[in-house]
FILUM-252615 format. One record per residue: residue number from 0; residue in three letters; x, y, z of N, C-alpha, C, O in turn. Coordinates in steps of 0.1 Angstrom, whole numbers. Example, Ala and Ser with C-alpha at 12.3 -4.5 7.8 and 13.67 -1.06 7.14 Angstrom:
   num   residuo      nX      nY      nZ     caX     caY     caZ      cX      cY      cZ      oX      oY      oZ
     0       ALA     132     -57      78     123     -45      78     132     -33      78     142     -33      85
     1       SER     128     -22      71     137     -11      71     129       0      79     134      11      80
END
This chain:
   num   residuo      nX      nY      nZ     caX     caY     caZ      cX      cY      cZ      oX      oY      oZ
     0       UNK       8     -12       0       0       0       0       9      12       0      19      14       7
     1       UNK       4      20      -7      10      33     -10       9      43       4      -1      43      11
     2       UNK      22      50       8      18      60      23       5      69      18       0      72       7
     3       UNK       3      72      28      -9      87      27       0     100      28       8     103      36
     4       UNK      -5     109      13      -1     121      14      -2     127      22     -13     125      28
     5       UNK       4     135      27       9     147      39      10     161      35      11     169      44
     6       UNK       9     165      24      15     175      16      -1     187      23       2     197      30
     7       UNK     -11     185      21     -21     194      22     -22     203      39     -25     214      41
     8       UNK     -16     191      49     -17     198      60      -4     211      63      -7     222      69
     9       UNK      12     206      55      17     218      62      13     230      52      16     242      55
    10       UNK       6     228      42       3     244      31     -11     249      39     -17     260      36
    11       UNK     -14     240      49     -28     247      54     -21     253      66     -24     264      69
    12       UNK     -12     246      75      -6     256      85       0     264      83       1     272      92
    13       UNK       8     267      67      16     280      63       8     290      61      12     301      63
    14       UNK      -7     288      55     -14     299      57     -19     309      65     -20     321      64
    15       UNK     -24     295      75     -27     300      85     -16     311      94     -20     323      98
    16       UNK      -6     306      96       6     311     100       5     323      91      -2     331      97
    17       UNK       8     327      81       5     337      70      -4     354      77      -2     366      79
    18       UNK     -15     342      77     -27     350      79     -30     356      95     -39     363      99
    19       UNK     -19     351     102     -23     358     120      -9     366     114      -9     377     118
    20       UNK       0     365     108      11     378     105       5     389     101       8     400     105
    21       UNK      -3     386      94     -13     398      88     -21     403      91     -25     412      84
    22       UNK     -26     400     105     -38     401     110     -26     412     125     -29     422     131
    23       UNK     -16     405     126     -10     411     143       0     426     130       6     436     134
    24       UNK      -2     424     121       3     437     116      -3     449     115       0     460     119
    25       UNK     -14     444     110     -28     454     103     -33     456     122     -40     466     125
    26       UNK     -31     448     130     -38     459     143     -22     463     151     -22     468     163
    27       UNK      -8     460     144       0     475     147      -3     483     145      -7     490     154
    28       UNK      -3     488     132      -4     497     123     -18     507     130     -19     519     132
    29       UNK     -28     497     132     -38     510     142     -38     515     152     -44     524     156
    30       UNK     -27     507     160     -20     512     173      -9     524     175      -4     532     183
    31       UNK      -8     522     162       3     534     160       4     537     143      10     533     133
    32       UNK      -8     549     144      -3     555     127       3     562     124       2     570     115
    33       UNK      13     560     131      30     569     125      35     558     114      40     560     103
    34       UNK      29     545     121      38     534     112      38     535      98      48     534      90
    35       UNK      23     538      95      15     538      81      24     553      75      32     551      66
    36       UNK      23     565      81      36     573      72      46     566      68      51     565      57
    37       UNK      51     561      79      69     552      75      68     546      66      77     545      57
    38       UNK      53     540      65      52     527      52      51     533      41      57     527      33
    39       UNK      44     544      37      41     552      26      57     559      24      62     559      12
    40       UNK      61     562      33      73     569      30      88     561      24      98     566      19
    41       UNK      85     547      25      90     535      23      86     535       6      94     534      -3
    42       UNK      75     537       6      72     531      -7      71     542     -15      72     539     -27
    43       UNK      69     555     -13      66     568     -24      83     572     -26      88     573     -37
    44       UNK      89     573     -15     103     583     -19     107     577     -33     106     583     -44
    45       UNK     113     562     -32     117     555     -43     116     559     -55     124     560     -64
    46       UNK     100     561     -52      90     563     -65      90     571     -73      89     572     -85
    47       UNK      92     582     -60      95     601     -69     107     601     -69     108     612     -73
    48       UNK     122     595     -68     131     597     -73     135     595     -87     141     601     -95
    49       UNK     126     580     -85     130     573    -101     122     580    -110     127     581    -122
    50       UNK     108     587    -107     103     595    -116     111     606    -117     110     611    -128
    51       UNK     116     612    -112     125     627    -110     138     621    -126     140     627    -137
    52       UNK     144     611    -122     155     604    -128     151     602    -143     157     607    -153
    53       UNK     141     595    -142     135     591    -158     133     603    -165     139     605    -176
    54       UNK     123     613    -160     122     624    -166     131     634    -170     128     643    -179
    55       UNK     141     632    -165     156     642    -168     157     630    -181     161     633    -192
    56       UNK     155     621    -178     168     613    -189     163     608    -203     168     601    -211
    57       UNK     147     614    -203     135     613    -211     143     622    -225     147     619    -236
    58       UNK     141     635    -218     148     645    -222     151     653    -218     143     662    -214
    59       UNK     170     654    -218     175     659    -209     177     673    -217     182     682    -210
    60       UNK     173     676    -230     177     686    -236     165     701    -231     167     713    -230
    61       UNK     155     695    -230     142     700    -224     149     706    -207     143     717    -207
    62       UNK     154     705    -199     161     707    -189     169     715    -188     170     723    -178
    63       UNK     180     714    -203     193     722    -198     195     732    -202     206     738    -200
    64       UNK     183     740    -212     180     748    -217     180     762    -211     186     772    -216
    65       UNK     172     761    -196     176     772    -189     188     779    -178     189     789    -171
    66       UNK     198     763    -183     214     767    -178     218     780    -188     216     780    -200
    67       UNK     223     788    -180     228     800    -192     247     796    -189     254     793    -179
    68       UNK     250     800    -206     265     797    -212     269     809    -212     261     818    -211
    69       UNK     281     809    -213     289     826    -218     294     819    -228     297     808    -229
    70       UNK     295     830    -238     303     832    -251     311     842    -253     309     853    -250
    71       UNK     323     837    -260     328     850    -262     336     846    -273     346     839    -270
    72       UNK     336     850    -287     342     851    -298     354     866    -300     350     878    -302
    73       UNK     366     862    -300     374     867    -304     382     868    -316     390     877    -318
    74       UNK     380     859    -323     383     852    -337     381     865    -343     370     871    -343
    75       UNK     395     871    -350     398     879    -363     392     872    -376     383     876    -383
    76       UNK     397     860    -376     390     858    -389     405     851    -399     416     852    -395
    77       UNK     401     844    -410     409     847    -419     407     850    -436     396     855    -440
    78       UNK     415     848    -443     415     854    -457     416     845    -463     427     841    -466
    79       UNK     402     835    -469     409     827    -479     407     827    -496     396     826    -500
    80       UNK     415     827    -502     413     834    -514     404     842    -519     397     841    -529
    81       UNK     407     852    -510     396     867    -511     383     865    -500     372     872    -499
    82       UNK     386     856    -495     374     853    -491     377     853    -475     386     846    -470
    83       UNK     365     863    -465     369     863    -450     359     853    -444     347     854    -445
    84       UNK     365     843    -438     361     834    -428     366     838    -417     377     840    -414
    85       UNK     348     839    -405     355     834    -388     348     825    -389     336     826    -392
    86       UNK     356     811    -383     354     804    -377     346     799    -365     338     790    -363
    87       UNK     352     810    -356     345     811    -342     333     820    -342     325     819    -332
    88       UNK     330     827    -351     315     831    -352     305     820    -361     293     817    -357
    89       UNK     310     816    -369     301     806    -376     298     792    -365     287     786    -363
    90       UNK     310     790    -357     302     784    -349     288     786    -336     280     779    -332
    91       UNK     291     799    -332     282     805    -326     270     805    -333     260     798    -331
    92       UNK     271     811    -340     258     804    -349     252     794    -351     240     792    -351
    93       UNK     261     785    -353     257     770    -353     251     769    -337     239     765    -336
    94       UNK     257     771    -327     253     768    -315     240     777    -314     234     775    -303
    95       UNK     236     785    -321     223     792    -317     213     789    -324     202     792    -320
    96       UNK     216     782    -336     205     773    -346     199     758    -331     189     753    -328
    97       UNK     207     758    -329     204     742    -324     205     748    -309     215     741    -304
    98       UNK     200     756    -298     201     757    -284     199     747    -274     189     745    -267
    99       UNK     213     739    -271     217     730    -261     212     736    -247     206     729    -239
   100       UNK     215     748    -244     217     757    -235     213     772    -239     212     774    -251
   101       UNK     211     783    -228     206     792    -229     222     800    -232     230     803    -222
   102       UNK     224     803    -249     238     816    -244     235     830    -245     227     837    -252
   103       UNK     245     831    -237     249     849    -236     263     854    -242     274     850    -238
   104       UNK     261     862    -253     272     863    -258     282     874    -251     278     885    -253
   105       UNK     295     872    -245     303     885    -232     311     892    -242     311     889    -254
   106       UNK     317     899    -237     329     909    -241     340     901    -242     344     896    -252
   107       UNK     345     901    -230     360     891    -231     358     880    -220     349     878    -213
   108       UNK     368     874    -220     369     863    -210     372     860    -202     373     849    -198
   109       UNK     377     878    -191     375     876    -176     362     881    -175     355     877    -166
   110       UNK     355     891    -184     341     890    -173     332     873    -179     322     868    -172
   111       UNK     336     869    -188     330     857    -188     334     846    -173     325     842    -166
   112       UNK     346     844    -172     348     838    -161     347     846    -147     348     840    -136
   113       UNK     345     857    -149     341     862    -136     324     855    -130     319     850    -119
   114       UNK     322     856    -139     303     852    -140     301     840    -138     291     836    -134
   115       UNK     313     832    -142     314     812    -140     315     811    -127     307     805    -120
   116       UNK     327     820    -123     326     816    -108     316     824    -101     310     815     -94
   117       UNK     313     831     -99     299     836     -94     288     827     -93     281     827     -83
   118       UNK     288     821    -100     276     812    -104     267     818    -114     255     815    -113
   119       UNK     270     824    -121     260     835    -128     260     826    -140     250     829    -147
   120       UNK     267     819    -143     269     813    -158     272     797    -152     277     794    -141
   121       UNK     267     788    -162     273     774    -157     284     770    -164     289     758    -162
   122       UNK     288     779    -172     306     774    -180     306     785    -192     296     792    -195
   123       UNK     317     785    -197     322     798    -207     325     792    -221     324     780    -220
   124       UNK     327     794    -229     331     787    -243     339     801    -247     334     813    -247
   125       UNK     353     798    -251     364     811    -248     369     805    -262     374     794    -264
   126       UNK     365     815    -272     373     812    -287     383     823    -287     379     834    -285
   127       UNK     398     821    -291     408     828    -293     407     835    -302     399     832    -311
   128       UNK     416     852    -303     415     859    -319     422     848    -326     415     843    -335
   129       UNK     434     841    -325     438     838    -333     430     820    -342     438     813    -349
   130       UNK     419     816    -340     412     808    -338     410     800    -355     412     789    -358
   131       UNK     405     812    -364     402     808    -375     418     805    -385     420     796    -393
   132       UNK     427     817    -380     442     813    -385     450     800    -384     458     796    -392
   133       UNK     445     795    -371     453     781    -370     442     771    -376     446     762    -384
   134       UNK     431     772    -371     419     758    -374     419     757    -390     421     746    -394
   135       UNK     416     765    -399     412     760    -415     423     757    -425     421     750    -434
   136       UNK     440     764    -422     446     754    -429     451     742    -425     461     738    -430
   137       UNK     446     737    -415     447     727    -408     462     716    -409     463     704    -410
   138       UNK     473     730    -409     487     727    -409     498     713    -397     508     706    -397
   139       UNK     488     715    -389     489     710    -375     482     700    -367     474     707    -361
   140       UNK     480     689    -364     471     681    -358     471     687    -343     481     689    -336
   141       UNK     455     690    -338     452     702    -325     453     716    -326     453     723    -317
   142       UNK     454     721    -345     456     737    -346     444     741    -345     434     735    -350
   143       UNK     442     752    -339     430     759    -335     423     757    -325     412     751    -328
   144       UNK     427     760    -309     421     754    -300     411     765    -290     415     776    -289
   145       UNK     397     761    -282     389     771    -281     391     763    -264     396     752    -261
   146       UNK     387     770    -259     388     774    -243     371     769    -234     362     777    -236
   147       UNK     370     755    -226     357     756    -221     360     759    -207     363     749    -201
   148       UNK     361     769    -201     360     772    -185     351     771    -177     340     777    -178
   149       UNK     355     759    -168     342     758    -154     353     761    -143     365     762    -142
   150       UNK     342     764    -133     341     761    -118     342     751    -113     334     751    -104
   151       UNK     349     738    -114     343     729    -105     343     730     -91     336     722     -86
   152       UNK     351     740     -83     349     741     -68     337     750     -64     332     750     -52
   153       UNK     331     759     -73     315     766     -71     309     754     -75     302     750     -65
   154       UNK     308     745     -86     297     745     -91     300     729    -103     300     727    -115
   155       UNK     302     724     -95     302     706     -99     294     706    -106     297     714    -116
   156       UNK     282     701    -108     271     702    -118     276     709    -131     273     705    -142
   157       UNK     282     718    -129     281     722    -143     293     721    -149     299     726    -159
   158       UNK     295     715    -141     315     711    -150     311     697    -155     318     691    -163
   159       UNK     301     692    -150     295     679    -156     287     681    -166     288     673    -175
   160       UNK     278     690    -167     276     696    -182     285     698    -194     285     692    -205
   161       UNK     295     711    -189     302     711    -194     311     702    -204     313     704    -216
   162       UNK     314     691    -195     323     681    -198     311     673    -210     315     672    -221
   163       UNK     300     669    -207     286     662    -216     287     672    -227     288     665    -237
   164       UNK     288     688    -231     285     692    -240     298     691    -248     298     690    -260
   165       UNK     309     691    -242     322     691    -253     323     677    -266     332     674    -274
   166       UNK     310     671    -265     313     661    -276     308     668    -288     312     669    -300
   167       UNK     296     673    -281     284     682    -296     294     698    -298     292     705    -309
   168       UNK     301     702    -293     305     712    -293     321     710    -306     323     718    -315
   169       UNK     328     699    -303     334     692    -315     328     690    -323     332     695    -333
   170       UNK     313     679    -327     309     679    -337     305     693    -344     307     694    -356
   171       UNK     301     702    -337     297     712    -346     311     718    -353     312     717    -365
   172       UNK     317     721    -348     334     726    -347     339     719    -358     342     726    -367
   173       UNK     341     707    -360     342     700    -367     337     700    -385     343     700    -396
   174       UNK     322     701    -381     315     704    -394     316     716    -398     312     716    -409
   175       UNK     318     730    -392     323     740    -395     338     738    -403     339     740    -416
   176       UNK     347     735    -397     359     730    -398     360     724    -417     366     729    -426
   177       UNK     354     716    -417     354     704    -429     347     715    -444     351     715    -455
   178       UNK     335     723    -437     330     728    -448     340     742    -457     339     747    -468
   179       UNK     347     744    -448     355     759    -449     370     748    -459     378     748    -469
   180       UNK     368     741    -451     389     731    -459     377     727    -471     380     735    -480
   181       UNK     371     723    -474     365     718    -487     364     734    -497     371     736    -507
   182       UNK     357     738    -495     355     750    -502     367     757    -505     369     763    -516
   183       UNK     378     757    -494     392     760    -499     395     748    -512     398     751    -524
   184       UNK     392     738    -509     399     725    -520     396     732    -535     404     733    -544
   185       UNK     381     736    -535     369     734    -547     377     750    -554     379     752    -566
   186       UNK     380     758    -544     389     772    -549     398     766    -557     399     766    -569
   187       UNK     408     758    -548     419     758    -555     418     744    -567     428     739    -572
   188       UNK     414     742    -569     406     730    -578     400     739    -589     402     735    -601
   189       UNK     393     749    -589     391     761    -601     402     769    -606     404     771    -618
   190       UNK     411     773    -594     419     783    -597     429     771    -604     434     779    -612
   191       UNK     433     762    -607     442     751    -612     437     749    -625     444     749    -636
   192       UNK     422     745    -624     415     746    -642     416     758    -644     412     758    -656
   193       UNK     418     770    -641     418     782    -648     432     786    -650     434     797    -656
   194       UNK     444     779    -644     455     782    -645     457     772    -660     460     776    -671
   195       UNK     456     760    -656     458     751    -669     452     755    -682     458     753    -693
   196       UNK     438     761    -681     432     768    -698     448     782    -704     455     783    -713
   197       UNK     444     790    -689     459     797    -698     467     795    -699     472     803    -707
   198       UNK     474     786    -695     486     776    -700     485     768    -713     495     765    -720
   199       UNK     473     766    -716     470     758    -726     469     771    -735     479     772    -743
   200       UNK     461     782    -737     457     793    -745     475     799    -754     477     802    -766
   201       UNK     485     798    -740     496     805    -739     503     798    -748     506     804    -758
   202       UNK     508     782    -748     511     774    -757     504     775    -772     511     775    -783
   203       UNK     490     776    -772     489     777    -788     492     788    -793     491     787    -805
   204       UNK     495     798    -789     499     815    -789     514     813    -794     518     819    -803
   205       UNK     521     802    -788     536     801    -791     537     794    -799     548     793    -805
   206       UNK     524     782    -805     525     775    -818     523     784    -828     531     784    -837
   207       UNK     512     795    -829     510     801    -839     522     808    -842     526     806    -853
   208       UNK     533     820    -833     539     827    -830     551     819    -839     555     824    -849
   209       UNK     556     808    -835     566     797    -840     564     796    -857     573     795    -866
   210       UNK     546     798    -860     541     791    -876     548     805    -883     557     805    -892
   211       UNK     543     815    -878     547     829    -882     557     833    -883     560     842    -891
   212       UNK     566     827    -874     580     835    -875     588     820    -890     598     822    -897
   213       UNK     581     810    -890     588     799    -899     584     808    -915     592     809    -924
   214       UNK     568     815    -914     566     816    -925     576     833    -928     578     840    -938
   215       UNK     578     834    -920     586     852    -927     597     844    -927     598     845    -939
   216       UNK     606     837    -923     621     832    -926     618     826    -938     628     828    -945
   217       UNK     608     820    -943     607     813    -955     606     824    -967     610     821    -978
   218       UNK     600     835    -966     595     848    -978     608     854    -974     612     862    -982
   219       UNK     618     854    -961     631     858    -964     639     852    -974     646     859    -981
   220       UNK     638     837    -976     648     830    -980     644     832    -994     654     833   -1001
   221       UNK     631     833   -1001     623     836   -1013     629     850   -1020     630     853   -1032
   222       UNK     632     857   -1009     639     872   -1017     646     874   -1017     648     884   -1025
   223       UNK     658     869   -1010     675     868   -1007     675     860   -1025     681     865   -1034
   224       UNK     666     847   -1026     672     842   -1035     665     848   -1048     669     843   -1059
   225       UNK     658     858   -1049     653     868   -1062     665     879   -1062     670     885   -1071
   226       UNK     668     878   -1049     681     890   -1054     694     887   -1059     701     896   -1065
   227       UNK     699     875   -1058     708     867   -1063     705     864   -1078     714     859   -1085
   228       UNK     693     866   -1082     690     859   -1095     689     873   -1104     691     872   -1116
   229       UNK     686     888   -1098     692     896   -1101     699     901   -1103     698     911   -1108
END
């Protein structure tokens, strides 16, 4: 003969057991409703962090909008075959087409960093006069370098911005960069076909010039020898 199952009585004592835990809780909890804050307070903080968390990271661009930047463009500029490029203003522009951040454009770059550390600004973007001279003939690997100043002893948070925006601040830089060395290329790529036509123009000038001087030496040789026959 087969034993007799056992199995049904200890799942009927675990409930039971279960159910007086639940029962000696729920009459703590009315003995003292402080408890019931603690428990709420247990279970909401979590809750509104992670929602606080998610929502920044939903979109964090929506957020950092009302961080204000300083700017400050010093960039002269350069000359490239007649043609004036700045650099460090075209990028300003670019950065105002696409607003990462709220900027302000400063004078120079102590009252820009005066204002960083203050807390008045959450970081500076410092373009050199000499900016566009070094970056577009891109003689140099690191020519043309632009200045990001933080606070990190005011103002941590925004040296961590900071640090997050220097990727998009290269790519813009970058595609600024690439469109100016191209357009030099396509110059000097015209100026080369227009050098080679007059090179070519100048050469048939020296063929004809060559045909002309063969045909007067020949009507020379034609009357030297009429005068001999005279």
């Amino acid at each position: 003969m087969s034993a007799p199952e056992t199995t049904a009585a200890p799942s009927r004592g675990f409930r039971q057991a279960y159910a007086r835990m639940v029962r000696y809780d729920l009459g703590l909890l009315r003995q003292h409703p402080r408890f019931v804050m603690a428990l709420l307070a247990v279970l909401l903080v979590p809750s509104l962090y992670a929602g606080i968390y998610l929502s920044s990271m939903w979109d964090p661009a929506s957020h950092t909008r009302g961080l204000r930047v300083a700017l400050v463009n010093q960039d002269t500029g350069i000359d490239v075959r007649g043609r004036q490029v700045n650099l460090g203003q075209q990028l300003l522009t670019s950065l105002a087409t696409e607003p990462t951040f709220s900027y302000d454009t400063l004078a120079d770059p102590e009252s820009a960093k005066a204002a960083v550390r203050r807390g008045e600004r959450t970081f500076a973007v410092l373009i050199p006069p000499d900016f566009s001279r070094h970056a577009v003939p891109g003689e140099a690997a690191g020519a043309g370098e632009l200045t990001v100043y933080v606070s990190e002893g005011n103002n941590y948070t925004g040296a961590g911005f900071a640090r997050r925006f220097a990727p998009e601040l290269a790519r813009k830089l970058n595609h600024a960069l690439n469109e100016q060395r191209w357009n030099a290329v396509l110059q000097t790529a015209a100026g080369a076909t227009e050098s080679v036509a007059q090179l070519r123009e100048g050469v048939a000038q020296l063929v004809t010039g060559a045909r002309q001087l063969a045909d007067a030496a020949g009507q020379a040789r034609a009357g030297s020898g009429k005068l001999d026959d005279g």
